[in-house]
ROSE-4610 file (N, C-alpha, C; in Angstrom, 1 decimal, always signed):
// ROSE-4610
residu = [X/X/X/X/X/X/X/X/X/X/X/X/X/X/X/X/X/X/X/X/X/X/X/X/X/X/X/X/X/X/X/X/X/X/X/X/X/X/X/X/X/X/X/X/X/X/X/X/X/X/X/X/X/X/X/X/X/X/X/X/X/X/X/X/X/X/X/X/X/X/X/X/X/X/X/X/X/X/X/X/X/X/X/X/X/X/X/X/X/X/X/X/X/X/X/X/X/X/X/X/X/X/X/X/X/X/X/X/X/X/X/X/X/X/X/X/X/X/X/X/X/X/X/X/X/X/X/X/X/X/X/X/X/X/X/X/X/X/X/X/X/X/X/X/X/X/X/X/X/X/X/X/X/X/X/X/X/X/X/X/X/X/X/X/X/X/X/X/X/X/X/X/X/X/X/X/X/X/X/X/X/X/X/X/X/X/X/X/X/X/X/X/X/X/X/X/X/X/X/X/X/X/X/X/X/X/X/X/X/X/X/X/X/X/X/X/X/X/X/X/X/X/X/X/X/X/X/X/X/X/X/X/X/X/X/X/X/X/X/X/X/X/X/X/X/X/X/X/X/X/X/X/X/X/X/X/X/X/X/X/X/X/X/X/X/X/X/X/X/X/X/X/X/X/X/X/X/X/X/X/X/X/X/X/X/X/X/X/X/X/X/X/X/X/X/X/X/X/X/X/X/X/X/X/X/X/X/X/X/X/X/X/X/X/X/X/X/X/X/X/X/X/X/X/X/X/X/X/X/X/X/X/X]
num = [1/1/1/2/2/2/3/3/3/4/4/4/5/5/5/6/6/6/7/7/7/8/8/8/9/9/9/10/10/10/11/11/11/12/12/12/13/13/13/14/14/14/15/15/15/16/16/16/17/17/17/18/18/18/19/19/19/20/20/20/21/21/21/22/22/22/23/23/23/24/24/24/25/25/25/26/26/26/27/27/27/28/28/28/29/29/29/30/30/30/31/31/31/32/32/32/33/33/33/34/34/34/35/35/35/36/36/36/37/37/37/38/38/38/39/39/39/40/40/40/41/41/41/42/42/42/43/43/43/44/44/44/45/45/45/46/46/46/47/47/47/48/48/48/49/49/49/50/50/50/51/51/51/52/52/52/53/53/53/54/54/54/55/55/55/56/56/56/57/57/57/58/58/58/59/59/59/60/60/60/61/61/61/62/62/62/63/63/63/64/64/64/65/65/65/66/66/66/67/67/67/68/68/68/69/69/69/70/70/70/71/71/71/72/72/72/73/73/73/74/74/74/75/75/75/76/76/76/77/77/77/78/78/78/79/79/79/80/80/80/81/81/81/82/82/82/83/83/83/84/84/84/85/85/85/86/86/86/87/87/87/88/88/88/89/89/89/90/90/90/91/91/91/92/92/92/93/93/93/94/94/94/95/95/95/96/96/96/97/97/97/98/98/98/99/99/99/100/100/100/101/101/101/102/102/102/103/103/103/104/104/104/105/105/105/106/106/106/107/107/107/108/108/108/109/109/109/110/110/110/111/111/111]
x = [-1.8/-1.5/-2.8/-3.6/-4.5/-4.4/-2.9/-3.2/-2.7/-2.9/-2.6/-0.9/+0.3/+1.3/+0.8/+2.1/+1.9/+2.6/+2.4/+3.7/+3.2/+2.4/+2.9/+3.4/+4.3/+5.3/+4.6/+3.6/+3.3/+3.7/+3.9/+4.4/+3.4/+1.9/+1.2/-0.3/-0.9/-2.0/-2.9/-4.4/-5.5/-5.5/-7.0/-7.2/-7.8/-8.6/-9.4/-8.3/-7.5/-6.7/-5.7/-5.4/-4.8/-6.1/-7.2/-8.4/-8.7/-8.2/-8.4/-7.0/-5.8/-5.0/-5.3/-5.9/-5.9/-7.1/-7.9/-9.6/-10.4/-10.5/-10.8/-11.9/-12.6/-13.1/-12.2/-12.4/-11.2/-11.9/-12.9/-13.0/-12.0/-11.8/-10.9/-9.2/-9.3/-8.0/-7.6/-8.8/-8.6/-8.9/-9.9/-9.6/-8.0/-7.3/-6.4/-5.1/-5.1/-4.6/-4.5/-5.6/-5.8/-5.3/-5.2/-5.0/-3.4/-2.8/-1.7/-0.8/+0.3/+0.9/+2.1/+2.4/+3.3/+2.9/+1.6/+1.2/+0.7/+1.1/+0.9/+1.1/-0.3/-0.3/+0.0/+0.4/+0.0/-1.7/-1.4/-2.8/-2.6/-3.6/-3.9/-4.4/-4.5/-5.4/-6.7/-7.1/-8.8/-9.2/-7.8/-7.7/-7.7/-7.5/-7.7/-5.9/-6.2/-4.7/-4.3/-2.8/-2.0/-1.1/-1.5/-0.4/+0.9/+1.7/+3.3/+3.5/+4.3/+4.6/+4.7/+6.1/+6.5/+4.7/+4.0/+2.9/+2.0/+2.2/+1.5/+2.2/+3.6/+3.6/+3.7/+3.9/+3.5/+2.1/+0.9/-0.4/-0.6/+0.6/+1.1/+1.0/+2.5/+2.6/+1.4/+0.2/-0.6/-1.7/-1.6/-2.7/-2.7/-0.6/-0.6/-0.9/-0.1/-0.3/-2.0/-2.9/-4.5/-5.2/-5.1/-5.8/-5.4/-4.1/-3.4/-3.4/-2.8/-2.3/-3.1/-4.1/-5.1/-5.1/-4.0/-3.6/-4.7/-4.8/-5.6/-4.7/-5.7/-5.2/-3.8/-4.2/-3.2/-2.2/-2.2/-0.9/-0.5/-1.0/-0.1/+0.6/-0.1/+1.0/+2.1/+2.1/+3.0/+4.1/+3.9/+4.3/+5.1/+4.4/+5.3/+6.4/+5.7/+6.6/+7.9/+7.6/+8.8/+9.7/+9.4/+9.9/+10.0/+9.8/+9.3/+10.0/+11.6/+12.3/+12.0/+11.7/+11.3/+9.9/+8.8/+8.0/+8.1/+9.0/+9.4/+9.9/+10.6/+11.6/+10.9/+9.7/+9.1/+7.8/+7.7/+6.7/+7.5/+8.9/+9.6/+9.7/+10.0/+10.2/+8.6/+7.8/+6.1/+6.3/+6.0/+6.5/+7.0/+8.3/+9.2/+9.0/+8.3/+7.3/+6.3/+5.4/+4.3/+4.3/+5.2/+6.1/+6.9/+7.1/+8.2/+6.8/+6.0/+4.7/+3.7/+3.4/+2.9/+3.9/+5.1/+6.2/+5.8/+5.6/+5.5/+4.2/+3.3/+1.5/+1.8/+2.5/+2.3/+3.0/+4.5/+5.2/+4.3/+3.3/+2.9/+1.5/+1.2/-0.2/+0.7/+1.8/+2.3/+3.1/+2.9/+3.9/+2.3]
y = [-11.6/-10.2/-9.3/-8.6/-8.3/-6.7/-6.0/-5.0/-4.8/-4.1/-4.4/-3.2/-4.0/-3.5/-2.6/-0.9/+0.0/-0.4/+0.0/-0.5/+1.1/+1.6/+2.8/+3.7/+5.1/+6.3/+6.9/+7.3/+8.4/+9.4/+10.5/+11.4/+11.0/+11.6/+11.6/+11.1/+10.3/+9.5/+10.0/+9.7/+11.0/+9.4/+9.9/+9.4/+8.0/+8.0/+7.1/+6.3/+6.5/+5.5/+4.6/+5.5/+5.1/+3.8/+4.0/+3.1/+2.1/+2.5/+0.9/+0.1/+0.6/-0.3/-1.5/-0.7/-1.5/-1.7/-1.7/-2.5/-1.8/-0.6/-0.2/+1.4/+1.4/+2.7/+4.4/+5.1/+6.1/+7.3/+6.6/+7.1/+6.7/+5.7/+4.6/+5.8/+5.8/+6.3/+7.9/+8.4/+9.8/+9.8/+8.7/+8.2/+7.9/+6.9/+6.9/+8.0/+9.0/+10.2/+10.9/+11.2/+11.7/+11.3/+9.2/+9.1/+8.5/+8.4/+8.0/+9.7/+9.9/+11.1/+11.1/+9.4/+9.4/+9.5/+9.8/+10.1/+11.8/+12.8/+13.9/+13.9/+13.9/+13.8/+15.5/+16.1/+16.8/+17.4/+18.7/+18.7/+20.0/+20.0/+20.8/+21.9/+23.2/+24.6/+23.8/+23.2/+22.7/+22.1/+21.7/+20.2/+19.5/+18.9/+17.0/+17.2/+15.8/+14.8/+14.4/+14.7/+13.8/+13.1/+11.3/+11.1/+10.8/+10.6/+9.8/+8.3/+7.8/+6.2/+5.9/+7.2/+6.8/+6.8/+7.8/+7.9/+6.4/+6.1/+4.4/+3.3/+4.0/+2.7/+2.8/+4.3/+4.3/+3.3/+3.7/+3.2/+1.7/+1.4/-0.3/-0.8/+0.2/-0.8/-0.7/+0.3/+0.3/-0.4/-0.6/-2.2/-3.3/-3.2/-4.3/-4.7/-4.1/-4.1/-4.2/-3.1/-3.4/-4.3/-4.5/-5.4/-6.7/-7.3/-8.3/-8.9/-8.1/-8.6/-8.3/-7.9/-7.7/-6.7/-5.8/-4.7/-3.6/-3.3/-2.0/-1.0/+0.2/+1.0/+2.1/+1.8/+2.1/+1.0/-0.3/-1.0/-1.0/-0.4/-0.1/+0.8/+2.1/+3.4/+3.1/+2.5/+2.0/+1.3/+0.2/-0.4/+0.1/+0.9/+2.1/+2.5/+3.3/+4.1/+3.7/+2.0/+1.7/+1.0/+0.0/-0.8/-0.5/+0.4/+0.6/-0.2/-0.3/-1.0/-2.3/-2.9/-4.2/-4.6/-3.9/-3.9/-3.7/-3.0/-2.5/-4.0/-4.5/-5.7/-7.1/-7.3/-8.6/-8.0/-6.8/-6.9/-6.9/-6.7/-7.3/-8.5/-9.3/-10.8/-11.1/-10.9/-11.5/-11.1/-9.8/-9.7/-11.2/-10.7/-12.1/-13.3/-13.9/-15.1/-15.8/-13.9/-14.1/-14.6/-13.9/-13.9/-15.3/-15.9/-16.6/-18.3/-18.0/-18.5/-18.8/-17.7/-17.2/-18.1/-18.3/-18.2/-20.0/-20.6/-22.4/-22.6/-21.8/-22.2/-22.4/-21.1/-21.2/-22.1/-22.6/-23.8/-25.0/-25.4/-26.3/-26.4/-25.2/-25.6/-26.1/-25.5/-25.7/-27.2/-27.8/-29.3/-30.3]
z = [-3.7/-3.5/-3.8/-2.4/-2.9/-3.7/-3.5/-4.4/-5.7/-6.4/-7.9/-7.8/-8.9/-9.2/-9.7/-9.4/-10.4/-11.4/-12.5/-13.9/-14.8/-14.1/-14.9/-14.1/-15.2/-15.1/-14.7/-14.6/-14.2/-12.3/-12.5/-11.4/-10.2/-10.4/-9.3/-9.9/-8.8/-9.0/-8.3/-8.6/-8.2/-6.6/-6.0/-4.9/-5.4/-6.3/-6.9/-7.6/-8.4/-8.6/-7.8/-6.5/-5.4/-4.9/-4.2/-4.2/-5.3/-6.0/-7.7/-7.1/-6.9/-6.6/-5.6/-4.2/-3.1/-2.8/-4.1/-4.1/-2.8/-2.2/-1.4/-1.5/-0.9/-1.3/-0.9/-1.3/-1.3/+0.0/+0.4/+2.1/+2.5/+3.0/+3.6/+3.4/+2.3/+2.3/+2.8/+2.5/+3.2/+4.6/+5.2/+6.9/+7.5/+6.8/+7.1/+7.1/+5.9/+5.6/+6.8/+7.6/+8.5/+10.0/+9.9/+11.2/+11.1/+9.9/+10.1/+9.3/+10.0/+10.1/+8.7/+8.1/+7.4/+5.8/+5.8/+4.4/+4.5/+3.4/+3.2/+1.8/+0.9/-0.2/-0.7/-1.9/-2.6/-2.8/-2.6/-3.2/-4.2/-5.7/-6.5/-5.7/-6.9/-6.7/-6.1/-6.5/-6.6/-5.1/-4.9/-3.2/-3.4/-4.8/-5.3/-4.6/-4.2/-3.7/-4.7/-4.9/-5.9/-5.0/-5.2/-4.5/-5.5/-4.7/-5.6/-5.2/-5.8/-5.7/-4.5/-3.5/-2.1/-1.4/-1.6/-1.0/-0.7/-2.2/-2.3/-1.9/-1.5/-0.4/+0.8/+1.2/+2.4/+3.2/+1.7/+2.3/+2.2/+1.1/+1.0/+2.7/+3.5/+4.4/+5.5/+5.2/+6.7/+5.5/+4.6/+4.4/+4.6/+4.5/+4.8/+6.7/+7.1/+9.0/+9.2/+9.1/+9.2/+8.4/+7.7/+5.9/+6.1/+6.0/+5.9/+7.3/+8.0/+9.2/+10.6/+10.3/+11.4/+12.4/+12.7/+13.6/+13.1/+14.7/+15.4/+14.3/+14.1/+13.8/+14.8/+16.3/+16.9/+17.0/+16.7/+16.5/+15.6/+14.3/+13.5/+13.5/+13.8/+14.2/+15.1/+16.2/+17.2/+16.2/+15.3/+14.7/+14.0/+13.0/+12.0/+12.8/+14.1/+14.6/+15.5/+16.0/+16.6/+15.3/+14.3/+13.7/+12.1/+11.3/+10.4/+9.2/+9.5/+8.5/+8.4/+9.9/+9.7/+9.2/+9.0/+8.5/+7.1/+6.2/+5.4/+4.7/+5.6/+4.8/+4.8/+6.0/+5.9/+5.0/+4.5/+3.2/+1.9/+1.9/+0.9/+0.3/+2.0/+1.4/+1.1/+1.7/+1.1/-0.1/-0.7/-2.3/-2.9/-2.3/-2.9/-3.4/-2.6/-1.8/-2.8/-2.6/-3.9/-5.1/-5.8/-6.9/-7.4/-6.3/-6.4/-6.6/-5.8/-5.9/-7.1/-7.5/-8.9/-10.1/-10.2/-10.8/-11.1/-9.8/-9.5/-10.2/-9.7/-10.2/-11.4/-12.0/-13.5/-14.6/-13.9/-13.8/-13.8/-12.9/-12.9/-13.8/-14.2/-15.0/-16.4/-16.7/-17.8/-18.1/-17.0/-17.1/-17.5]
């Protein structure tokens, strides 16, 4: 799993911590901000972006579709925009997968 779980409460995350999750530089993220329509972060008096959780998965699933899966930036939008739940539910079961993965490695270092 290349991006890191959040496991903290907090409300809203700056841009740069959004970028520490998905090991990416936080151009990248404000590139995509711009070309994908389904992220609209918060912004401060100042203009810093606060994103929220939904926000970071929004950008979950176009990491996953571009990053993971090799789609054009416009097949991902297409993608989003015709199928989104199913995109939504086969990055569930990967989760799953991972996890369930992780779960065996560590099973077997331990035998």
């Amino acid at each position: 799993m290349p991006y890191k779980e959040i496991t903290s409460t907090k409300l809203y995350y700056s841009i740069t911590e959004v970028a520490n999750i998905f090991d990416v530089n936080a151009s990248l993220l404000r590139y995509w901000e711009g070309e994908f329509d389904i992220i609209k972060p918060k912004k401060n008096k100042k203009g810093n972006r606060m994103f929220t959780k939904e926000d970071i998965e929004k950008f979950r699933l176009i990491f996953h579709l571009v990053k993971e899966r090799g789609y054009t930036l416009q097949g991902a939008k297409l993608k989003l925009s015709e199928s989104k739940s199913e995109v939504i539910s086969n990055l569930e079961v990967i989760d799953k997968l991972n996890k369930i993965k992780s779960f065996l490695l560590k099973l077997k270092q331990e035998l």
